[in-house]
C-alpha positions in Angstrom: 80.7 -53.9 -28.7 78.4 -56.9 -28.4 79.4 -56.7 -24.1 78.5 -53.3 -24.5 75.0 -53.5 -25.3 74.7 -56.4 -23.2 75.6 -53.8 -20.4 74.1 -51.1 -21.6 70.2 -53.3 -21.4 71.3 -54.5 -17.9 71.6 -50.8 -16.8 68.4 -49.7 -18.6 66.8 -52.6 -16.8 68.2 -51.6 -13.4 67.2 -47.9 -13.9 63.7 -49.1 -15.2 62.5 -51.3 -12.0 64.2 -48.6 -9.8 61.5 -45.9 -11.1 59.2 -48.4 -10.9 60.0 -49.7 -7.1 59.8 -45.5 -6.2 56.6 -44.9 -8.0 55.4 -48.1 -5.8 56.5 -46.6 -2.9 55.6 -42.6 -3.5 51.8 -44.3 -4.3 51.3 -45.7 -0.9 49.5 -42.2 -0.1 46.8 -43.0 -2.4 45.5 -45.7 -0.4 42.5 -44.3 2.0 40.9 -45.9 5.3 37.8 -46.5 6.1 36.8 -42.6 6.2 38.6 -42.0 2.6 40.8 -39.5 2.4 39.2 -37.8 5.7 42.0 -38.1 8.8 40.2 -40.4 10.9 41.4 -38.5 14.3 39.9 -35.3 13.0 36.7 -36.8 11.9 36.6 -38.3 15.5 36.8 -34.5 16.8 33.7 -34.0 14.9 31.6 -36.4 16.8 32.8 -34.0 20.2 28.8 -33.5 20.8 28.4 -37.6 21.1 31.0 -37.6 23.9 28.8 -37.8 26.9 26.2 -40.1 25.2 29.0 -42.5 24.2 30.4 -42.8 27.7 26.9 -43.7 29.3 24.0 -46.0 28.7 21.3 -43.6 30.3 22.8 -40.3 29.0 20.5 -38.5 26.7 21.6 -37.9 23.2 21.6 -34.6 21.8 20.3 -33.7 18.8 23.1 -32.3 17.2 24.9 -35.9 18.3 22.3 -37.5 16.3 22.1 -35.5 13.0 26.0 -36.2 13.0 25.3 -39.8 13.7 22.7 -39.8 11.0 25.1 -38.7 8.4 28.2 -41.0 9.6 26.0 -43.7 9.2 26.2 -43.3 5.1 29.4 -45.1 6.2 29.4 -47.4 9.1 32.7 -49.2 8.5 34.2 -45.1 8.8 32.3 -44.9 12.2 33.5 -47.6 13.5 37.3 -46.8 12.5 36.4 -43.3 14.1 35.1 -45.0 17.5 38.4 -46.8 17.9 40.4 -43.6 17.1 42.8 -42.2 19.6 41.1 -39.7 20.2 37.7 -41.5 20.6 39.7 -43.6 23.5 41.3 -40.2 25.3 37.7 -38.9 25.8 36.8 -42.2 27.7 34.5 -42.7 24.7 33.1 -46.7 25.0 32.7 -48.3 22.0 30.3 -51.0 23.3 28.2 -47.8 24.5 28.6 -45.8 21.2 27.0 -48.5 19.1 23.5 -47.8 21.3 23.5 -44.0 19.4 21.8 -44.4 16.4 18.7 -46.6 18.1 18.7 -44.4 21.2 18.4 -41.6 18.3 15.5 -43.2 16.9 17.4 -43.4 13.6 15.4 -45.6 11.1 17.6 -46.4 8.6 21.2 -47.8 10.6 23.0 -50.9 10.5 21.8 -53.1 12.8 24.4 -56.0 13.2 27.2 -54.7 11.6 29.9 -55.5 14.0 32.0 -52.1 15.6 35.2 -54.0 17.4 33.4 -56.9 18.2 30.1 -54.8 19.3 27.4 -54.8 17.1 24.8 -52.2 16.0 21.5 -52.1 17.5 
């Protein structure tokens, strides 16, 4: 009997940190990028007006581009992430040229400094 319930706690201890190892693994989708739960590839669709402007130092911005800008820049760490997208890439998208957006915008409030892949604000 006593070899019994000696078993019997090994299983229920088995059984336990199984459930708990899955729950583990099934809650890796709760952690969120830089963007939260926004896909970071589709967010970098949304920035389609800024292509041009991010490919060249002299191109003129739109406005559109910069009320989108405005807005991203609630979050620069997600702007970043979004400028080193895939996506951002296959559109020939610079990053070092991106960066220039919010001044060339005449954006007040942006964060100058805050490194983007090595490139910082200005």
């Amino acid at each position: 009997m006593e070899t019994q319930v000696k078993y019997m706690w090994v299983v229920v201890f088995v059984v336990s940190m199984s459930i708990a190892g899955l729950n583990g693994v099934e809650a890796t989708h709760d952690y969120y990028g830089p963007c939260g739960k926004h896909d970071i590839e589709k967010e970098a669709q949304k920035l389609s007006p800024c292509t041009y402007a991010a490919k060249y130092w002299r191109a003129p911005v739109s406005e559109r581009c910069c009320a989108i800008i405005e807005k991203k820049l609630s979050n620069p760490g997600c702007l970043c992430a979004i400028l080193q997208t895939r996506t951002a890439y296959d559109a020939g998208v610079r990053p070092e040229v991106a960066v220039t957006i919010p001044k060339r915008c005449n954006i007040a409030v942006r964060p100058v400094g805050h490194k983007c892949g090595g490139f910082p604000f200005v």
